[in-house]
Backbone and ligand atoms as CSV (ligand in chain L), in Angstrom:
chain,resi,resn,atom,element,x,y,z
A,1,UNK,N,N,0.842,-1.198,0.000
A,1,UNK,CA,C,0.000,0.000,0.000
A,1,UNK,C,C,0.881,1.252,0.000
A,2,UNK,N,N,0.432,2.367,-0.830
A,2,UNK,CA,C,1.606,3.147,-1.457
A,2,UNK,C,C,0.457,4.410,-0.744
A,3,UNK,N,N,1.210,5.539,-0.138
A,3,UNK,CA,C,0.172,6.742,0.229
A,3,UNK,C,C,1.049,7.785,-0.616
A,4,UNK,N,N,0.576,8.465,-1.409
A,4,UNK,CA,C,1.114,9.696,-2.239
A,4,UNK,C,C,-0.353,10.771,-3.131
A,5,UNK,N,N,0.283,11.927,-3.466
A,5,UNK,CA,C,-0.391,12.959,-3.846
A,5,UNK,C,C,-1.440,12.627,-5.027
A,6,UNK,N,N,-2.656,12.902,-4.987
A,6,UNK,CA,C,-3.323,12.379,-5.992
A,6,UNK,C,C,-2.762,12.875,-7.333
A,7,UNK,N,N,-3.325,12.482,-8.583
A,7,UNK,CA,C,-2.675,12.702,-9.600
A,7,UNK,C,C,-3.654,13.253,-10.392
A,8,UNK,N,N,-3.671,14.586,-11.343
A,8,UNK,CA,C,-4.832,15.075,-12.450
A,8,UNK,C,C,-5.353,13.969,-13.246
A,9,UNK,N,N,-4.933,13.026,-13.644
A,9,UNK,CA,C,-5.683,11.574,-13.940
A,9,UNK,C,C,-7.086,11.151,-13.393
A,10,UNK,N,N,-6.730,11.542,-11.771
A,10,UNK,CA,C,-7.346,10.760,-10.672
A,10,UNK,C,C,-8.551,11.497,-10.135
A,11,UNK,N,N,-8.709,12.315,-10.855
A,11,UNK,CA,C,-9.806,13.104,-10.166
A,11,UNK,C,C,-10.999,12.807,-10.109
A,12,UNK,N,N,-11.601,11.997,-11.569
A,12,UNK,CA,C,-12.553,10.887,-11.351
A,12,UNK,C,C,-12.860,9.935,-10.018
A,13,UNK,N,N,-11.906,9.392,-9.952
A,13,UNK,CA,C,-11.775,8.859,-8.740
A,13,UNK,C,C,-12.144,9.240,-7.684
A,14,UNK,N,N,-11.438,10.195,-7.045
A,14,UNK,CA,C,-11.075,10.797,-6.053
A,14,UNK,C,C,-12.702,11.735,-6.143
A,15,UNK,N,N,-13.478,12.285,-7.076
A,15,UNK,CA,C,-14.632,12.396,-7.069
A,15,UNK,C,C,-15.432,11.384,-6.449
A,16,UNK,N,N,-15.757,10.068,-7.233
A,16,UNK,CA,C,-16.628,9.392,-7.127
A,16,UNK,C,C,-16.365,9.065,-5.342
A,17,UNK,N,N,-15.334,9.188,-4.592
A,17,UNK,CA,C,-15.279,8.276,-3.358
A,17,UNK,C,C,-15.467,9.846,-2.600
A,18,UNK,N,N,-15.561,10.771,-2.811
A,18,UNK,CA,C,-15.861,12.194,-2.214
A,18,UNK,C,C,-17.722,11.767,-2.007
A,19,UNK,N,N,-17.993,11.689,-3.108
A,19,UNK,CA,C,-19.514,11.230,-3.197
A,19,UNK,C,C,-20.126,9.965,-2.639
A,20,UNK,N,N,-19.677,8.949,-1.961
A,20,UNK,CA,C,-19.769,8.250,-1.252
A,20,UNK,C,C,-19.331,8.219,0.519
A,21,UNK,N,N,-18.479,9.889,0.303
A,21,UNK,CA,C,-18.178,10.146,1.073
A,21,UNK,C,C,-19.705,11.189,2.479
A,22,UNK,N,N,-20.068,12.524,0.780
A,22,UNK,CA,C,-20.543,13.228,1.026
A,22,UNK,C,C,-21.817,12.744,-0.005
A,23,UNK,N,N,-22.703,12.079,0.105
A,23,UNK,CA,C,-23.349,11.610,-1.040
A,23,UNK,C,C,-24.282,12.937,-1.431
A,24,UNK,N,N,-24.151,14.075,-0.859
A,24,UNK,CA,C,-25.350,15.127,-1.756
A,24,UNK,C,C,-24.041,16.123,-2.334
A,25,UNK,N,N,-22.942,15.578,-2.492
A,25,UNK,CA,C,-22.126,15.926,-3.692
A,25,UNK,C,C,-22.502,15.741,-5.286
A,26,UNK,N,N,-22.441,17.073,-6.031
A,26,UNK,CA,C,-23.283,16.797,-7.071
A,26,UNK,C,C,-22.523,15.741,-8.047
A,27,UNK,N,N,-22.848,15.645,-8.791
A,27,UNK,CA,C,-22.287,14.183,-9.845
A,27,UNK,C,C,-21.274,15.079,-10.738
A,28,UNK,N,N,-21.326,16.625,-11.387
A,28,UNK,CA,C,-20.602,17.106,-11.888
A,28,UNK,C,C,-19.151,17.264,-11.458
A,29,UNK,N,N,-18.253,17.736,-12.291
A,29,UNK,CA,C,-16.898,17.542,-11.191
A,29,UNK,C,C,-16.393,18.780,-10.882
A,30,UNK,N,N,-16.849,19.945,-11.141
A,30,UNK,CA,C,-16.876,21.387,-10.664
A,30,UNK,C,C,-15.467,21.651,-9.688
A,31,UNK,N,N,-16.780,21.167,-8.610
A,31,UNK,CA,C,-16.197,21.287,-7.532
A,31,UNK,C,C,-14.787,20.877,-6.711
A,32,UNK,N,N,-14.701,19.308,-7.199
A,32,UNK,CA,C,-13.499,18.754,-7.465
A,32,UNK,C,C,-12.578,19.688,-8.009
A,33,UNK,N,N,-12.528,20.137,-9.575
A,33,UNK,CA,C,-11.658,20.426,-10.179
A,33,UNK,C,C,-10.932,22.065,-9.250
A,34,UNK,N,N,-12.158,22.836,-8.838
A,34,UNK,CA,C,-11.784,23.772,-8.169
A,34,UNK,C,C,-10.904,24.043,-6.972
A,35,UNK,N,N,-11.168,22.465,-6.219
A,35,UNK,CA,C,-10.349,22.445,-5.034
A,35,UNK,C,C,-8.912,22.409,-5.984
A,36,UNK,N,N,-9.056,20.954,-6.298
A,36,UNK,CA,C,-7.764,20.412,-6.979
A,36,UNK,C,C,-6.472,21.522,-7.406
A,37,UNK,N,N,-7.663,22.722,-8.108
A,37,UNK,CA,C,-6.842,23.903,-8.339
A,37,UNK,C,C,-5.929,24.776,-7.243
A,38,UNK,N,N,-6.798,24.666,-6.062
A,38,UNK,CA,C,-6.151,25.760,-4.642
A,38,UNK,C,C,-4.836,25.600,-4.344
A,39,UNK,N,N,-4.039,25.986,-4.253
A,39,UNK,CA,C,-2.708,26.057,-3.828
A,39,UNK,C,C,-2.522,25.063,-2.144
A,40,UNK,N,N,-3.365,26.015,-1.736
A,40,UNK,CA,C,-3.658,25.480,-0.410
A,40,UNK,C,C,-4.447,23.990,-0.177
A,41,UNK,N,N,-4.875,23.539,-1.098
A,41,UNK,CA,C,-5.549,22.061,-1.209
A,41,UNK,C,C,-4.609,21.039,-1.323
A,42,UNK,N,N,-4.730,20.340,-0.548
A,42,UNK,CA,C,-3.803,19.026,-0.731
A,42,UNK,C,C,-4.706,17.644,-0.597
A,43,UNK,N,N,-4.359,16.327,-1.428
A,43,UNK,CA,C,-5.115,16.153,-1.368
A,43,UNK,C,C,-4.464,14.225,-1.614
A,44,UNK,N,N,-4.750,13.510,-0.898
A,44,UNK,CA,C,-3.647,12.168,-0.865
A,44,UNK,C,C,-4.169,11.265,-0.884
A,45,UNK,N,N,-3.628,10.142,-1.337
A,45,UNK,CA,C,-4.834,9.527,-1.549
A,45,UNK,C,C,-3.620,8.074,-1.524
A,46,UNK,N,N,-4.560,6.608,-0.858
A,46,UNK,CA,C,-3.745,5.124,-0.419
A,46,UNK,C,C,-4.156,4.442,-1.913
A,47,UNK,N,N,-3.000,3.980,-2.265
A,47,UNK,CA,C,-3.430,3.121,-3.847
A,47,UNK,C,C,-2.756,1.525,-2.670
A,48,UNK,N,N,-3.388,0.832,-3.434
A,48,UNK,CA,C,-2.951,-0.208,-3.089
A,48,UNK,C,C,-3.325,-1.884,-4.714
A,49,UNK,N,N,-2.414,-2.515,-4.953
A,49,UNK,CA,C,-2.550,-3.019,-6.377
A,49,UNK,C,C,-2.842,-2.051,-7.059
A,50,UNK,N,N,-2.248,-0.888,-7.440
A,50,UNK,CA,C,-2.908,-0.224,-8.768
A,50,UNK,C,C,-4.226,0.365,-8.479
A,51,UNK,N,N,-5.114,0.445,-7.769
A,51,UNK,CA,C,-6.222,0.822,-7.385
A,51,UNK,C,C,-6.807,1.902,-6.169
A,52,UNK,N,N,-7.081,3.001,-6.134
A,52,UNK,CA,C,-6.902,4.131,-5.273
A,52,UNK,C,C,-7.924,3.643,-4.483
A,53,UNK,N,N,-7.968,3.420,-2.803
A,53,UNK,CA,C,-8.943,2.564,-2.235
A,53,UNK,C,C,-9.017,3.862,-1.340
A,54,UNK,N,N,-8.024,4.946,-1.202
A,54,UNK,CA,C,-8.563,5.965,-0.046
A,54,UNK,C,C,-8.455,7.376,0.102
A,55,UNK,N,N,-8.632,8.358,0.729
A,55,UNK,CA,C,-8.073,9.692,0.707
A,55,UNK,C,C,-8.094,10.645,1.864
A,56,UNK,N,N,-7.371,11.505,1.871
A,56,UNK,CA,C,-7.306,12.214,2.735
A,56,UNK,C,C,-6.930,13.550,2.071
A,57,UNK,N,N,-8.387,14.571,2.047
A,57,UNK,CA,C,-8.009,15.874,1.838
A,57,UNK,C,C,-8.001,16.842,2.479
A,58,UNK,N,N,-7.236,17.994,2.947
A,58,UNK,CA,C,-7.130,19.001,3.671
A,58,UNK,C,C,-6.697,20.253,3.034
A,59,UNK,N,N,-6.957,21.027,3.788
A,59,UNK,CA,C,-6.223,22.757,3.232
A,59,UNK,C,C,-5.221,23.113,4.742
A,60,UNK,N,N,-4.439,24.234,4.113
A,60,UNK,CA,C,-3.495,25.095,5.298
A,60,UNK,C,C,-4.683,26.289,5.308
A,61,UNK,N,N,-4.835,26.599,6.640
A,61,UNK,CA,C,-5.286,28.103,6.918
A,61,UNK,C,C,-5.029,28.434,8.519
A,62,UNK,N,N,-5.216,29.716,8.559
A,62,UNK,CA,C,-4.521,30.534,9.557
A,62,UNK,C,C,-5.658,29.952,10.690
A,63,UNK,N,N,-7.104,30.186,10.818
A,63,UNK,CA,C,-8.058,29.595,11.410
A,63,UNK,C,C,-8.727,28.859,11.312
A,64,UNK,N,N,-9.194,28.124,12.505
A,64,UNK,CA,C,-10.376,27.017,12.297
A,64,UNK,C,C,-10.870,26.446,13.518
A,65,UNK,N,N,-12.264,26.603,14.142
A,65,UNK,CA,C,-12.943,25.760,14.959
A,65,UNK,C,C,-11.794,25.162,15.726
A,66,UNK,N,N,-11.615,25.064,16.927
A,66,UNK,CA,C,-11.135,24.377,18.250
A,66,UNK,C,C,-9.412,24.788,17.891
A,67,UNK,N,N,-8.857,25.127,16.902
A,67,UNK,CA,C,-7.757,25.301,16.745
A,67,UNK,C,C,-7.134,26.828,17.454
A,68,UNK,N,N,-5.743,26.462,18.435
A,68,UNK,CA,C,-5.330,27.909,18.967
A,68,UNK,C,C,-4.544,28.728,18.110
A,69,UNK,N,N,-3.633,28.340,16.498
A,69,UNK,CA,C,-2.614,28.720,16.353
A,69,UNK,C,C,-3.040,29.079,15.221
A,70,UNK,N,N,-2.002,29.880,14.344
A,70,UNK,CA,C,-2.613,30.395,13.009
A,70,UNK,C,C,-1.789,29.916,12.032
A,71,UNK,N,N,-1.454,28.692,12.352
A,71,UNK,CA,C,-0.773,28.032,11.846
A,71,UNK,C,C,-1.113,26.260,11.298
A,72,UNK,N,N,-2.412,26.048,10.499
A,72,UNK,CA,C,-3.101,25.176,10.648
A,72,UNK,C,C,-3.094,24.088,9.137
A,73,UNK,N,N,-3.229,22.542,9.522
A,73,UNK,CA,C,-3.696,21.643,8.446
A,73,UNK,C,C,-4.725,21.055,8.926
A,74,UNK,N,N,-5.972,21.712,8.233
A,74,UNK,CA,C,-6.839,21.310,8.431
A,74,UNK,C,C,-7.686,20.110,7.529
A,75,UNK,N,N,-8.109,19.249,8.328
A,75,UNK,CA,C,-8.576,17.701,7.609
A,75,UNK,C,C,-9.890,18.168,6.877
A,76,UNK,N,N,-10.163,17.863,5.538
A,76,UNK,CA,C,-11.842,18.220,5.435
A,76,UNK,C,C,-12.060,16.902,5.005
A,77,UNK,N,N,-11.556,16.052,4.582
A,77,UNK,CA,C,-12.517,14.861,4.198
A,77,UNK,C,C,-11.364,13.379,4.541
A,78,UNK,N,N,-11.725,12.317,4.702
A,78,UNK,CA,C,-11.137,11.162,4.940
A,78,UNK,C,C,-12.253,10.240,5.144
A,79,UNK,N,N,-11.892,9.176,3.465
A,79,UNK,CA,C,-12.158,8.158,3.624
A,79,UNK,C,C,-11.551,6.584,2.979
A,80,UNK,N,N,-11.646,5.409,3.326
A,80,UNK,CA,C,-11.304,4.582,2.973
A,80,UNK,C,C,-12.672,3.641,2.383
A,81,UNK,N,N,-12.599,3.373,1.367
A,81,UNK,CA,C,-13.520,2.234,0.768
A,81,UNK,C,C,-14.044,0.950,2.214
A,82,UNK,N,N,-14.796,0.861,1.981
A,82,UNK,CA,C,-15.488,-0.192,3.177
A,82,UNK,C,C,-14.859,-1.331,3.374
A,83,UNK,N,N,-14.210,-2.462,2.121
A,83,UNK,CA,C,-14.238,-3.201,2.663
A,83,UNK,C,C,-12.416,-3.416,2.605
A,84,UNK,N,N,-11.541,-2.184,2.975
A,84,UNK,CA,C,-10.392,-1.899,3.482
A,84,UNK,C,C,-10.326,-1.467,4.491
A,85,UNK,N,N,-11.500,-0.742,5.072
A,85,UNK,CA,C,-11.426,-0.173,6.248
A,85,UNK,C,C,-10.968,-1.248,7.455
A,86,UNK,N,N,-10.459,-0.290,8.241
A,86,UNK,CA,C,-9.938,-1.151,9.886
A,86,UNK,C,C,-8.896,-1.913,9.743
A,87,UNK,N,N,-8.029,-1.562,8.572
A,87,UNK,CA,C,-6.629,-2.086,8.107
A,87,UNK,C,C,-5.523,-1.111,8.483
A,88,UNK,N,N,-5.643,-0.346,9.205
A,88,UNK,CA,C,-4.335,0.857,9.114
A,88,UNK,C,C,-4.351,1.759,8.024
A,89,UNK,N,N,-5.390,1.870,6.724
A,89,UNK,CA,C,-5.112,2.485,5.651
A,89,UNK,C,C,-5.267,4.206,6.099
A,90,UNK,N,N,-6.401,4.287,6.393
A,90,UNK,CA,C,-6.678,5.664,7.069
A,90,UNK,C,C,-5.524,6.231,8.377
A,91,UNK,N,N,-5.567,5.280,8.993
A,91,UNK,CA,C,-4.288,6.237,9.959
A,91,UNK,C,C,-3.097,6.752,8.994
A,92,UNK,N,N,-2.437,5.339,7.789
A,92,UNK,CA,C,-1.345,6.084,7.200
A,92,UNK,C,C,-1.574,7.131,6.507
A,93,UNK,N,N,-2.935,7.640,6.212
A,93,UNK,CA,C,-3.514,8.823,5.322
A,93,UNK,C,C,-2.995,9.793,6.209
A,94,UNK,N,N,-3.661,9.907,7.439
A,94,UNK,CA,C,-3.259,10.942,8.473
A,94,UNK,C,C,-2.042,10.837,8.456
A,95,UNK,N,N,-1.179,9.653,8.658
A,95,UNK,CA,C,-0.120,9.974,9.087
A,95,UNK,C,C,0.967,10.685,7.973
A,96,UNK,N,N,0.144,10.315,6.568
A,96,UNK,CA,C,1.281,11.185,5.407
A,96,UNK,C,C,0.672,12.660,5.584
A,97,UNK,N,N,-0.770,12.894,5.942
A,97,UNK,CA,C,-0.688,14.530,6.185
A,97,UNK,C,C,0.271,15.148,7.213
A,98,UNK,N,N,-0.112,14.279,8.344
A,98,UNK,CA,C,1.187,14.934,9.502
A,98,UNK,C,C,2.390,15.174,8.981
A,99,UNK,N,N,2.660,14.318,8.400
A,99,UNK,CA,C,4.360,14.224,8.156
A,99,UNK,C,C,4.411,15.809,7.504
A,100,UNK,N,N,3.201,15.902,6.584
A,100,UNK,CA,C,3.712,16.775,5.592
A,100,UNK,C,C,2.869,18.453,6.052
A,101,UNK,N,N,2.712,18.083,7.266
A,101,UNK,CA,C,2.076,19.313,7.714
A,101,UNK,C,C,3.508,19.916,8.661
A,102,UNK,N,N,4.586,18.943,9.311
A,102,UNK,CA,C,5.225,19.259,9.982
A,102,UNK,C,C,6.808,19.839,9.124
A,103,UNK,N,N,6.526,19.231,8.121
A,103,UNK,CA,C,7.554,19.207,7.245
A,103,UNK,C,C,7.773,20.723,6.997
A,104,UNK,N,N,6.319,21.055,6.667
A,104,UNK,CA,C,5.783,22.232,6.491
A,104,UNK,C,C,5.780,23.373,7.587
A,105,UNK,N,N,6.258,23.122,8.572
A,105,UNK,CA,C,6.273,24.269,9.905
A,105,UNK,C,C,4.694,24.362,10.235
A,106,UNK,N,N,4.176,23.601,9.824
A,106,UNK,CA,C,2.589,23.872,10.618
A,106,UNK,C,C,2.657,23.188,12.102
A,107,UNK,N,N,1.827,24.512,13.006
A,107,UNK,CA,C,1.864,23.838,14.158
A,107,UNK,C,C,0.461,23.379,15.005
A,108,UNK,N,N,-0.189,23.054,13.670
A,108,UNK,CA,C,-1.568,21.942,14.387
A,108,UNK,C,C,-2.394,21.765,13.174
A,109,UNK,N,N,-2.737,20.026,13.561
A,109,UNK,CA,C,-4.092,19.554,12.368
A,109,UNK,C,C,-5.229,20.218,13.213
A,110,UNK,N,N,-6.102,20.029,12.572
A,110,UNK,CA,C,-7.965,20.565,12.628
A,110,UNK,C,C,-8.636,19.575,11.832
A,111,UNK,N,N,-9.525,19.113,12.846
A,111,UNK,CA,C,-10.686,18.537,12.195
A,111,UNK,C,C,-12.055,18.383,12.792
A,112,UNK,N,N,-12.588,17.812,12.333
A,112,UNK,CA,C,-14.016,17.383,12.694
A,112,UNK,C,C,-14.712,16.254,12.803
A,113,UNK,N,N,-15.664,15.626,12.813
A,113,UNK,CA,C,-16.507,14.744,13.240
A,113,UNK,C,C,-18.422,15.492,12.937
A,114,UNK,N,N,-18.711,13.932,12.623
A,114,UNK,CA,C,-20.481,14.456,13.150
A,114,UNK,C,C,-20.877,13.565,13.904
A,115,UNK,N,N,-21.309,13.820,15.014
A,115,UNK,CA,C,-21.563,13.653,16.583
A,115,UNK,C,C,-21.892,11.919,17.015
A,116,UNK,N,N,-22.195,11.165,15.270
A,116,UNK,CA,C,-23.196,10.077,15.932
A,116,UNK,C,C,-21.464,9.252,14.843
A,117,UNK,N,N,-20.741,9.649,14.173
A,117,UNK,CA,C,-19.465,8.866,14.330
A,117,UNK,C,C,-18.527,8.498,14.700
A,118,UNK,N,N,-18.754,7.524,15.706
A,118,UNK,CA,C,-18.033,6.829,16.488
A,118,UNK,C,C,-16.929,6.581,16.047
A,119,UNK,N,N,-16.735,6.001,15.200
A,119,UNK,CA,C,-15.667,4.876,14.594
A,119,UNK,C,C,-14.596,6.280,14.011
A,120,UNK,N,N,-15.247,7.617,13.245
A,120,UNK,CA,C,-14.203,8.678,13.392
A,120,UNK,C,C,-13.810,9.251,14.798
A,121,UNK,N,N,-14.455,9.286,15.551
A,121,UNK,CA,C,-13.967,9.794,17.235
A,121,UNK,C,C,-13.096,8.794,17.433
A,122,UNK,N,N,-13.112,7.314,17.340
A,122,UNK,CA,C,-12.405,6.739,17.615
A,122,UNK,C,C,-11.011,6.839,16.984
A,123,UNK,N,N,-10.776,6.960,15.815
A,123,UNK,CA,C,-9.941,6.559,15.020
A,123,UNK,C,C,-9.243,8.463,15.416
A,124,UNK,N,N,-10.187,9.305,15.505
A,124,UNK,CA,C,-9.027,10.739,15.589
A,124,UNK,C,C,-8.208,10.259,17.069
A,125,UNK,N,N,-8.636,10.184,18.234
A,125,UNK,CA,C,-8.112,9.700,19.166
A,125,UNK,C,C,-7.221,8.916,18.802
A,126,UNK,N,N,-7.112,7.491,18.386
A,126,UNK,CA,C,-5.820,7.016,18.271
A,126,UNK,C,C,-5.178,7.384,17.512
A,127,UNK,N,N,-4.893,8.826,16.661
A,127,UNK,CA,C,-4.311,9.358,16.015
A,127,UNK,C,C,-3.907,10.764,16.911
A,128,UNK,N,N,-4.074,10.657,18.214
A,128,UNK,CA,C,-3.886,11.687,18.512
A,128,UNK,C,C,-4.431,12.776,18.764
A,129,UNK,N,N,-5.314,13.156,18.488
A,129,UNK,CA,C,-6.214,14.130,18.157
A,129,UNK,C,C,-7.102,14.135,19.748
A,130,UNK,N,N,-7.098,15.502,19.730
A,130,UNK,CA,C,-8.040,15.606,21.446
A,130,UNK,C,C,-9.703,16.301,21.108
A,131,UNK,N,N,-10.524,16.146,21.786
A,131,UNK,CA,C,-11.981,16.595,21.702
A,131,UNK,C,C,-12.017,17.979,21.714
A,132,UNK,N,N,-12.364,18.745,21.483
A,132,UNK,CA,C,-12.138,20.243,21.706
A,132,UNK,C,C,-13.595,20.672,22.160
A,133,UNK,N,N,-14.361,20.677,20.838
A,133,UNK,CA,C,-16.194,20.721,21.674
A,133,UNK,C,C,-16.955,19.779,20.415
A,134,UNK,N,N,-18.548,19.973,21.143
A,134,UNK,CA,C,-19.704,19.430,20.410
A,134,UNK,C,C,-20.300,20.588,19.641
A,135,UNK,N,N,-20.522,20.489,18.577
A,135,UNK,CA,C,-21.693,20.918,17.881
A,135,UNK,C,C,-22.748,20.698,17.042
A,136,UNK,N,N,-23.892,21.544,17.186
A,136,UNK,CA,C,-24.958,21.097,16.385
A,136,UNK,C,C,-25.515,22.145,15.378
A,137,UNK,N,N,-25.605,22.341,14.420
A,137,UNK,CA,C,-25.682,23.363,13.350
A,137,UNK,C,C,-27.104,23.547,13.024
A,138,UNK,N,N,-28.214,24.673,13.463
A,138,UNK,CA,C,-29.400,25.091,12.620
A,138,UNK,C,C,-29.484,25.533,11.638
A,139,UNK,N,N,-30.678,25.288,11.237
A,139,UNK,CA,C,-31.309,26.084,9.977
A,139,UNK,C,C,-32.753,26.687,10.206
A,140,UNK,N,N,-33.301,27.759,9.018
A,140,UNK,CA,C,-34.333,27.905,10.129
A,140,UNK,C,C,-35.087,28.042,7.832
A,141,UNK,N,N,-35.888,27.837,7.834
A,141,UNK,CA,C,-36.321,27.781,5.983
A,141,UNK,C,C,-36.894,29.635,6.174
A,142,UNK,N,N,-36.622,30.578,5.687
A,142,UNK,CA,C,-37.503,31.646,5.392
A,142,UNK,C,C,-38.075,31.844,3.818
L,1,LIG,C1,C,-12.611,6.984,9.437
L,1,LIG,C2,C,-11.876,6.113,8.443
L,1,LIG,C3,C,-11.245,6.993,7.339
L,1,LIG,C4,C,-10.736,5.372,9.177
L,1,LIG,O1,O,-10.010,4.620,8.237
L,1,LIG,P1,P,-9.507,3.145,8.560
L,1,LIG,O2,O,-8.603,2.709,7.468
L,1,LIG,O3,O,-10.673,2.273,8.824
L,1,LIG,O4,O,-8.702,3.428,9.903
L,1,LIG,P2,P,-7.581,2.510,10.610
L,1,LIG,O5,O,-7.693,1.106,10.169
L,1,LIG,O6,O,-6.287,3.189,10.420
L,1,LIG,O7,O,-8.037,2.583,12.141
L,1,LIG,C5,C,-7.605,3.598,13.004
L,1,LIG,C6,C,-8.370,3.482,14.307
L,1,LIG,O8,O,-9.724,3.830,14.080
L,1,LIG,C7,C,-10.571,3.031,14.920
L,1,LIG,N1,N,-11.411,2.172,14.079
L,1,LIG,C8,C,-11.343,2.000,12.743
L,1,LIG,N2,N,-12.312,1.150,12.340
L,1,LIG,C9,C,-12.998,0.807,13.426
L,1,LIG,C10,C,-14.121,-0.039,13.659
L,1,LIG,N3,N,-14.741,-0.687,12.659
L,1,LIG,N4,N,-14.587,-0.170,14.916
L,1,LIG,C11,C,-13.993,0.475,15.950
L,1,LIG,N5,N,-12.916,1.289,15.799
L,1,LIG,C12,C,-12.438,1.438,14.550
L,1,LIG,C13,C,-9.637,2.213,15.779
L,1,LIG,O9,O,-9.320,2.960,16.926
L,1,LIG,C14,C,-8.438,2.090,14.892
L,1,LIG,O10,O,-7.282,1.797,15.584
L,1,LIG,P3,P,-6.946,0.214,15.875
L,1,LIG,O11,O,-6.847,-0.434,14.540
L,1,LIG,O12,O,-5.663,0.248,16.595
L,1,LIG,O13,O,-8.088,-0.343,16.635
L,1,LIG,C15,C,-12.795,5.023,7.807
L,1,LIG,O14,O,-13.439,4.329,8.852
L,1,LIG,C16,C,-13.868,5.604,6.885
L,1,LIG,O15,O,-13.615,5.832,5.694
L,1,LIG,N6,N,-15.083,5.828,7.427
L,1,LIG,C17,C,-16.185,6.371,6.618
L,1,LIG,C18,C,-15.971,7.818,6.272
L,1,LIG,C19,C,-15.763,8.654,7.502
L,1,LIG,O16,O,-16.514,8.559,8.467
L,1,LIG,N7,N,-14.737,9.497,7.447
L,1,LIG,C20,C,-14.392,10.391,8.557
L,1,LIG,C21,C,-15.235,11.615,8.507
L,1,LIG,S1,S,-14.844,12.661,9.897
C-alpha cells in the first residue's frame, strides 16, 4: 500500500469516493476540479494493487474551529472504501498529512466529526487528536 499525492488523472476517482463520502455531492466535477486547483488544497490519496482505495483531503489556513494557532492543516474529508477499512489504511492517510504538515512548519491539524461517528472519534483519538467541543448546526427555511 503506497500513500502519495493524488494525480490530475485521478480526479474521477477521487470524485466518485468524495460522493460516497458526502453523497449530496453533485455528480458534476466542478467542484473537485476547483479544489484540486487551490494552492492550499492538498489532497492524498492510499493506492494499493494499482487501485486508489482511499483519501485524505485538507487545506493550510490561519483559522479554524477548536484550533489555537494560526498556523493550521486542516482535515476536510477522509475516507477509505469499506471493505479496506480497519486495516491501518486511514491512519497512514493521516499519518502522510502529519508528516507533511510538519515538514511544512505547521503547528496543528484541525478537524471534525459528526456527533453520531463513532468509529471517526475513535480513530481521531488514536491518532492523537483531542476533543475540543460538540456541535450542532441550525437552519431555520424563510
Ligand atoms: C474513518 C476512516 C477513514 C478510518 O479509516 P480506517 O482505514 O478504517 O482506519 P484505521 O484502520 O487506520 O483505524 C484507526 C483506528 O480507528 C478506529 N477504528 C477503525 N475502524 C474501526 C471499527 N470498525 N470499529 C472500531 N474502531 C475502529 C480504531 O481505533 C483504529 O485503531 P486500531 O486499529 O488500533 O483499533 C474510515 O473508517 C472511513 O472511511 N469511514 C467512513 C468515512 C468517515 O466517516 N470518514 C471520517 C469523517 S470525519
Amino acid at each position: 500500500m503506497l500513500i502519495r499525492f493524488l494525480r490530475d488523472l485521478e480526479i474521477e476517482i477521487w470524485h466518485a469516493m468524495r460522493r460516497k463520502l458526502w453523497p449530496d455531492t453533485p455528480p458534476e466535477l466542478e467542484e473537485a476540479e476547483r479544489l484540486r486547483a487551490k494552492p492550499s488544497y492538498l489532497i492524498w490519496v492510499a493506492e494499493q494493487d494499482a487501485d486508489i482505495i482511499g483519501f485524505l483531503e485538507a487545506q493550510t489556513c490561519n483559522r479554524a474551529d477548536g484550533c489555537v494557532s494560526d498556523s493550521i492543516l486542516y482535515i476536510e474529508g477522509w475516507f477509505v472504501e469499506e471493505p479496506f477499512r480497519h486495516q491501518g489504511i486511514g491512519s497512514a492517510l493521516m499519518q502522510a498529512a502529519e508528516e507533511w504538515a510538519r515538514a511544512h512548519n505547521i503547528l496543528e491539524l484541525g478537524s471534525d466529526a459528526l456527533l453520531d461517528n463513532t468509529i471517526s472519534h475513535r480513530a481521531h483519538k488514536k491518532l492523537g487528536f483531542h476533543e475540543v467541543d460538540r456541535q450542532i448546526s441550525y437552519a431555520k427555511k424563510l
